[in-house]
KOLPA-648260 format. One line per 10 residues: their letters; for each residue x, y, z of N, C-alpha, C, CB. Coordinates in Angstrom, 2 decimals. Glycine has a CB too. Layout:
A) X/Y/Z/X/Y/Z/X/Y/Z/X/Y/Z | ... .
END
This chain:
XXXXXXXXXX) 0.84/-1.19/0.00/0.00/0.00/0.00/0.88/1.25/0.00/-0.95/0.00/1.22 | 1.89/0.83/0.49/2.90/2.30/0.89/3.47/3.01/-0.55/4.56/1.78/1.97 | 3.80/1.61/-1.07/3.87/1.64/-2.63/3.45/2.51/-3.45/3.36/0.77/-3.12 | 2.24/2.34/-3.57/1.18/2.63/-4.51/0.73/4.45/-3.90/-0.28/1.19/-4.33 | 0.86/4.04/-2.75/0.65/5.83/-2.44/1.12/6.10/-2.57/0.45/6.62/-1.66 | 2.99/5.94/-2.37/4.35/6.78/-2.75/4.21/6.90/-4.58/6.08/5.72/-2.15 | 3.50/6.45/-5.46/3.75/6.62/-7.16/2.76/7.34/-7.04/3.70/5.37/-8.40 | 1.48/7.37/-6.15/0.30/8.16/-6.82/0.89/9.96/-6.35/-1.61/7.53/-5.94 | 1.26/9.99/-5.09/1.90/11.07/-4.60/3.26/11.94/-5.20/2.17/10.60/-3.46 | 3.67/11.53/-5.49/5.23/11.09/-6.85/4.40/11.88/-8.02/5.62/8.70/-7.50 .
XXXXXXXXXX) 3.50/11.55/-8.67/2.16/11.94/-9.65/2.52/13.00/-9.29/0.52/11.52/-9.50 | 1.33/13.37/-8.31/0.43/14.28/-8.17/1.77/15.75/-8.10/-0.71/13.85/-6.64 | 2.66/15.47/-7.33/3.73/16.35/-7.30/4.45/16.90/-8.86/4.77/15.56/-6.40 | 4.64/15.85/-9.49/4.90/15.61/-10.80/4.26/16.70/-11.72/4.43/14.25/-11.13 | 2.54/16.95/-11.34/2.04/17.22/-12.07/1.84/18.59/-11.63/1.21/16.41/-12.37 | 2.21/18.79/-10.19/1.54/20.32/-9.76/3.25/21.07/-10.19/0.80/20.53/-7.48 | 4.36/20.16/-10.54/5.03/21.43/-10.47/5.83/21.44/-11.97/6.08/21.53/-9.04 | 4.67/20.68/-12.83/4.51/20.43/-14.77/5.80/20.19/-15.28/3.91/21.93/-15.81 | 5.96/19.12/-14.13/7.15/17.89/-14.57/6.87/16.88/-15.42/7.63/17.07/-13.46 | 7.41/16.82/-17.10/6.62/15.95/-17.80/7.55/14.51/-17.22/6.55/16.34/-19.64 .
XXXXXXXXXX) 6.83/14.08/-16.87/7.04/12.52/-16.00/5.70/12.10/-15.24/8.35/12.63/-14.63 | 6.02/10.77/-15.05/4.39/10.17/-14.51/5.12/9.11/-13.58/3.05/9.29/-15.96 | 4.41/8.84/-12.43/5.03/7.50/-11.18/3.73/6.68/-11.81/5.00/7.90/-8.80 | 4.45/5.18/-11.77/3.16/4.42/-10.99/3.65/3.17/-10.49/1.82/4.07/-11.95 | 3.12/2.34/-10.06/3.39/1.55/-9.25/2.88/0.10/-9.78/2.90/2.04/-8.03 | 3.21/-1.33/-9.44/3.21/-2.24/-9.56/3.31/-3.34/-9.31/3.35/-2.15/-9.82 | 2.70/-4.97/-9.51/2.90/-5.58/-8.51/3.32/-7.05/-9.91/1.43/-5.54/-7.15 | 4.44/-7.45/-9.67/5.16/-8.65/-10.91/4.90/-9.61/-10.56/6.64/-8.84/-11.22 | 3.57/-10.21/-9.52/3.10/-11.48/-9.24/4.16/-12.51/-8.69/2.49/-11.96/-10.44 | 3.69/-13.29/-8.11/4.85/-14.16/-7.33/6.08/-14.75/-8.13/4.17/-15.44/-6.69 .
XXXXXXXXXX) 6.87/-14.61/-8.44/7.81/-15.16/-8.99/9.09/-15.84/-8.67/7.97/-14.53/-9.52 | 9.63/-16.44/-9.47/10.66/-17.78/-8.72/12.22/-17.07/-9.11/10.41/-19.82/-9.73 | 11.92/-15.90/-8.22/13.41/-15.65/-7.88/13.90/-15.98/-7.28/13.84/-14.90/-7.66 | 15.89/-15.67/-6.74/16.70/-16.61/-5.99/15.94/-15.61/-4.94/18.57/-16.86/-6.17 | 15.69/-14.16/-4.37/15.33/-13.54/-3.21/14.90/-14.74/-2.05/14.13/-12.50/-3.58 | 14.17/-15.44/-2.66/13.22/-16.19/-1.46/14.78/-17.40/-0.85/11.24/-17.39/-2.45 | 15.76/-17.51/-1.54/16.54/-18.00/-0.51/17.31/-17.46/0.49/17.17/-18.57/-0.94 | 17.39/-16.19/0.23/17.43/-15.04/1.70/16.18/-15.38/2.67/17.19/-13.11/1.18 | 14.99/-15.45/2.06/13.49/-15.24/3.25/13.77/-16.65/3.89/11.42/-15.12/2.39 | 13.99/-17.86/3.05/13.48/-19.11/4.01/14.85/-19.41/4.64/12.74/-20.61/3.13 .
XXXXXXXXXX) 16.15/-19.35/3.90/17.39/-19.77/5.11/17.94/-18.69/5.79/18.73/-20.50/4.52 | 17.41/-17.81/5.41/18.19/-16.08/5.87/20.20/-16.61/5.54/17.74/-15.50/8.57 | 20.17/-17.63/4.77/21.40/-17.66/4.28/21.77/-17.40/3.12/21.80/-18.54/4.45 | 22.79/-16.94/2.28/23.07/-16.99/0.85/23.74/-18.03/0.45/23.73/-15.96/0.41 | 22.47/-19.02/-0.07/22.73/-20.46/-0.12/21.85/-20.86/-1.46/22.23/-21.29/1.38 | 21.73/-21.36/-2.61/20.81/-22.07/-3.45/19.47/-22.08/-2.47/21.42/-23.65/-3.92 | 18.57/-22.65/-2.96/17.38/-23.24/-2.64/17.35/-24.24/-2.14/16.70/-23.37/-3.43 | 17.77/-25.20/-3.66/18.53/-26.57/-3.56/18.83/-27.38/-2.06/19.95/-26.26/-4.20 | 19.69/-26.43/-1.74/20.71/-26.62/-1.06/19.50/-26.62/0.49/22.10/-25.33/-1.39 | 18.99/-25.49/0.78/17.84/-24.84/1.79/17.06/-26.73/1.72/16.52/-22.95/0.86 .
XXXXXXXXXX) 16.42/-26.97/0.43/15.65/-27.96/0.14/16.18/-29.00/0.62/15.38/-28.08/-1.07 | 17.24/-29.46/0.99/17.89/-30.56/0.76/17.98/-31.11/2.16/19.19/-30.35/0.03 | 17.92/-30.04/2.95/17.61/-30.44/4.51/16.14/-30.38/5.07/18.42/-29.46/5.46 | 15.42/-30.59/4.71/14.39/-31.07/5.03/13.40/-32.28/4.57/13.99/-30.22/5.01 | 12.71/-32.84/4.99/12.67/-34.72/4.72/11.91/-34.56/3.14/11.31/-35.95/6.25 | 12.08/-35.38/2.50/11.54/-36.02/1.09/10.19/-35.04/0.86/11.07/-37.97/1.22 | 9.22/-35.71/1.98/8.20/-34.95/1.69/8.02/-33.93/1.53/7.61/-35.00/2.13 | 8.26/-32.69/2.14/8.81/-31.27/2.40/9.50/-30.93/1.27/9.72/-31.12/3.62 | 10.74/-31.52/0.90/11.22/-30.77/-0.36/10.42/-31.01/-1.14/12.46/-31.01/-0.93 | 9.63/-32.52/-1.91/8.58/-32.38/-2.63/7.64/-31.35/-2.69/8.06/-33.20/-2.45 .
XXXXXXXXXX) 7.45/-30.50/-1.55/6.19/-29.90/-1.20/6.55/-28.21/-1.88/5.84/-30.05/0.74 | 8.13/-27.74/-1.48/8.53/-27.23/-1.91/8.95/-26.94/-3.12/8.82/-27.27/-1.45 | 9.57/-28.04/-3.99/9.73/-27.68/-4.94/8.55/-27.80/-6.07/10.74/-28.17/-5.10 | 6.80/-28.21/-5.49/5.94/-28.03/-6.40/5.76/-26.86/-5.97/4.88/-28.86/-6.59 | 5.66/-26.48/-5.22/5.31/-24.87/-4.47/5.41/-23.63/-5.52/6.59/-24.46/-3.12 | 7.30/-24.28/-5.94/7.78/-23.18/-6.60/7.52/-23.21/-8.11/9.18/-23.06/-6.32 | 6.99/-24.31/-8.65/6.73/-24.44/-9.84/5.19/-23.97/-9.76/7.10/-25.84/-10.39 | 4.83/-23.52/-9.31/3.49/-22.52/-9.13/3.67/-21.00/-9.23/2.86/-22.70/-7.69 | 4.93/-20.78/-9.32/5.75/-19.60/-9.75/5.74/-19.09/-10.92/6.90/-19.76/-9.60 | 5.89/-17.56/-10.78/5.98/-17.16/-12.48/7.14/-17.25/-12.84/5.57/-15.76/-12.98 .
XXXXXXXXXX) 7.79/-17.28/-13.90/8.83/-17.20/-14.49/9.27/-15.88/-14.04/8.71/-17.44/-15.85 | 10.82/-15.92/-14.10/11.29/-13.94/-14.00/10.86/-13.02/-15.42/13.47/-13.67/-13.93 | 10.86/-13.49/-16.58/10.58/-12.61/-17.86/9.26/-12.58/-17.97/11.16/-13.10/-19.20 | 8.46/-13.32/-16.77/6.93/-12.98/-16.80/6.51/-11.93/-16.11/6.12/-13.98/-16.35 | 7.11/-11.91/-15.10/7.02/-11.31/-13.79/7.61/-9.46/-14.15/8.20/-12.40/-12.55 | 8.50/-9.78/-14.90/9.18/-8.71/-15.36/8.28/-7.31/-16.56/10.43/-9.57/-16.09 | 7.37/-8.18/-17.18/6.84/-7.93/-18.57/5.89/-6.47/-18.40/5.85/-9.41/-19.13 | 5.26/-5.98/-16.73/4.52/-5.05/-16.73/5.90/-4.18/-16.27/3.10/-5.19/-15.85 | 7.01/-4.07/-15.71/8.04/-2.73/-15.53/8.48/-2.77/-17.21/9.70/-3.00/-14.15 | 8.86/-3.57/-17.93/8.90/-3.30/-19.25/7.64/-2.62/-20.13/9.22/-4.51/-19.73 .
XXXXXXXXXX) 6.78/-3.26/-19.92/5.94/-2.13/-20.75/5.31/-0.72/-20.27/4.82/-2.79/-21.21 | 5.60/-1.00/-19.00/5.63/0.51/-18.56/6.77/1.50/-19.11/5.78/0.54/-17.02 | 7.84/0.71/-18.58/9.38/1.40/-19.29/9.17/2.39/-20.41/10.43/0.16/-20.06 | 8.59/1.52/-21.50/8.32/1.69/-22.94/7.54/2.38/-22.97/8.00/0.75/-23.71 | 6.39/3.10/-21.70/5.14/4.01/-22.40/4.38/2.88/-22.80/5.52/5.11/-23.80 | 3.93/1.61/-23.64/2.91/1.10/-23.64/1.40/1.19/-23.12/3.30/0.45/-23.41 | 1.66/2.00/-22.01/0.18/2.11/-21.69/0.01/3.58/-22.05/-0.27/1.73/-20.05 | 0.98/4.19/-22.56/-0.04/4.94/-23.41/0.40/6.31/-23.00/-1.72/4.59/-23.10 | 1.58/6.46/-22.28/2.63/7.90/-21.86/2.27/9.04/-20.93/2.92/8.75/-23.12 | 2.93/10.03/-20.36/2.74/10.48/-19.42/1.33/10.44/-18.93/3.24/11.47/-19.53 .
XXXXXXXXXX) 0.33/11.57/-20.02/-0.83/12.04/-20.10/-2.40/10.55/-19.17/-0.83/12.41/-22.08 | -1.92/9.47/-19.57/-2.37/8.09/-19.27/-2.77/7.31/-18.27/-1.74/7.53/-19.52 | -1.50/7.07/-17.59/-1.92/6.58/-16.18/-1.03/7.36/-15.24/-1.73/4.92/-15.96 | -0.37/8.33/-15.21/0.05/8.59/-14.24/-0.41/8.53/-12.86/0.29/9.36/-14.48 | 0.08/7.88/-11.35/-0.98/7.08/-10.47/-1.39/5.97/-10.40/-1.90/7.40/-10.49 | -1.51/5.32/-11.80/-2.15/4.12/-11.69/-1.22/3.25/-10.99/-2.58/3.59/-12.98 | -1.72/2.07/-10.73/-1.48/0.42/-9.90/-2.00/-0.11/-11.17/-2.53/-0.15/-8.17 | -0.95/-0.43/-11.73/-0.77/-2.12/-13.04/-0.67/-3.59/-12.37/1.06/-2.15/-14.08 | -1.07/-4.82/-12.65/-1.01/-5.86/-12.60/-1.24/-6.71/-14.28/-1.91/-6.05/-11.48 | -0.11/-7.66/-14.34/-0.07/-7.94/-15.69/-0.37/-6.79/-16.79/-0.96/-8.99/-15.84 .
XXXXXXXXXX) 0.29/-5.44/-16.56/0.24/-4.23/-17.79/-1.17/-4.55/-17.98/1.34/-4.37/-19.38 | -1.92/-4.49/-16.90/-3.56/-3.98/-17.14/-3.60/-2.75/-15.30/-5.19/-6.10/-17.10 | -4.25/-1.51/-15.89/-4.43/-0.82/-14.58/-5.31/-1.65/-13.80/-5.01/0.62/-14.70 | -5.11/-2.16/-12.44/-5.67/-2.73/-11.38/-6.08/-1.71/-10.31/-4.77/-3.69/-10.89 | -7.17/-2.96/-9.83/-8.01/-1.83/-8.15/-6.97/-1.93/-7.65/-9.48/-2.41/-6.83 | -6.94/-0.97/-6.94/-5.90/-0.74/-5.67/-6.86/-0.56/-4.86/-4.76/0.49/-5.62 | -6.00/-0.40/-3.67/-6.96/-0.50/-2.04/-7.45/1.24/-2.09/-5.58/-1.00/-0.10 | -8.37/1.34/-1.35/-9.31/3.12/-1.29/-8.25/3.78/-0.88/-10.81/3.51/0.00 | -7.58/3.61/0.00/-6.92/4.39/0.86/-5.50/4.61/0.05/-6.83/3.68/2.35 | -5.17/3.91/-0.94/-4.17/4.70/-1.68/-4.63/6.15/-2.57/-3.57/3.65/-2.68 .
XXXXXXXXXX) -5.61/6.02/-2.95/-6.34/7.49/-3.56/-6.11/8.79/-2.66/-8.12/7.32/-3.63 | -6.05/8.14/-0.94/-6.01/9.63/-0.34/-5.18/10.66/-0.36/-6.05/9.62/0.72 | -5.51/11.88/-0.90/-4.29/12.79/-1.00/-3.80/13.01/0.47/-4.67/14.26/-1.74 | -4.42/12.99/1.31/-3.93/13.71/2.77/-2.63/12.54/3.15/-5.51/13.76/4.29 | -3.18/11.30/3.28/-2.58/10.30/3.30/-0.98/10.05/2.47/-3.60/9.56/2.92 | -1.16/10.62/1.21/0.06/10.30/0.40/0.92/11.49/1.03/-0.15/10.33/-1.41 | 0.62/12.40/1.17/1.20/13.77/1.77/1.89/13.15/2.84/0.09/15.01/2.28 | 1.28/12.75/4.06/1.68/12.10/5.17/2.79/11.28/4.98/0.71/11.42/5.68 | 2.60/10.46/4.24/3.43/9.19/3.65/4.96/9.79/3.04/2.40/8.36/2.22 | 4.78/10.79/2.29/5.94/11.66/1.43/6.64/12.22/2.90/5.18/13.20/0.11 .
END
């Protein structure tokens, strides 16, 4: 949420002081990066490796887990077409919350200006 208010706020600043630029914010769906072997061993270790100590079942459990994962060039595909303007350049979404390079609901409380102010 902090997110999404820091790009809509980012905007709104953007626009009051006719900075041609636009924020927005985004979310690249779960994906099977190495990051998550920092979260589960808090070590810099493979996965593999994380996987390998825990019984048969468990790594099974794990490694279907992760094949429920997006790919990284999937995950990647809405900061690229943002990159590019694809949705359509400053004038467009500036503010918006993308999911899969489609504008998505965001939560109410990112809309609040008082709130993003606060937040900045």
């Amino acid at each position: 949420l902090a997110n999404v208010m820091f790009a809509k706020e980012l905007d709104r600043r953007f626009r009051a002081a006719g900075t041609k630029a636009s924020a927005v914010s985004l979310h690249p769906g779960l994906c099977a990066t190495d990051l998550a072997r920092y979260v589960v061993s808090g070590k810099d270790e493979p996965l593999e490796v994380t996987y390998s100590k825990y019984a048969a079942p468990i790594q099974a459990l794990l490694q279907a887990a992760r094949g429920m994962l997006r790919p990284v060039p999937r995950g990647a595909n809405s900061q690229v077409f943002l990159a590019a303007g694809a949705d359509g350049g400053l004038d467009q979404s500036g503010g918006e919350y993308f999911q899969d390079m489609q504008i998505a609901e965001m939560h109410e409380d990112a809309s609040d200006p008082e709130l993003g102010a606060r937040l900045w």
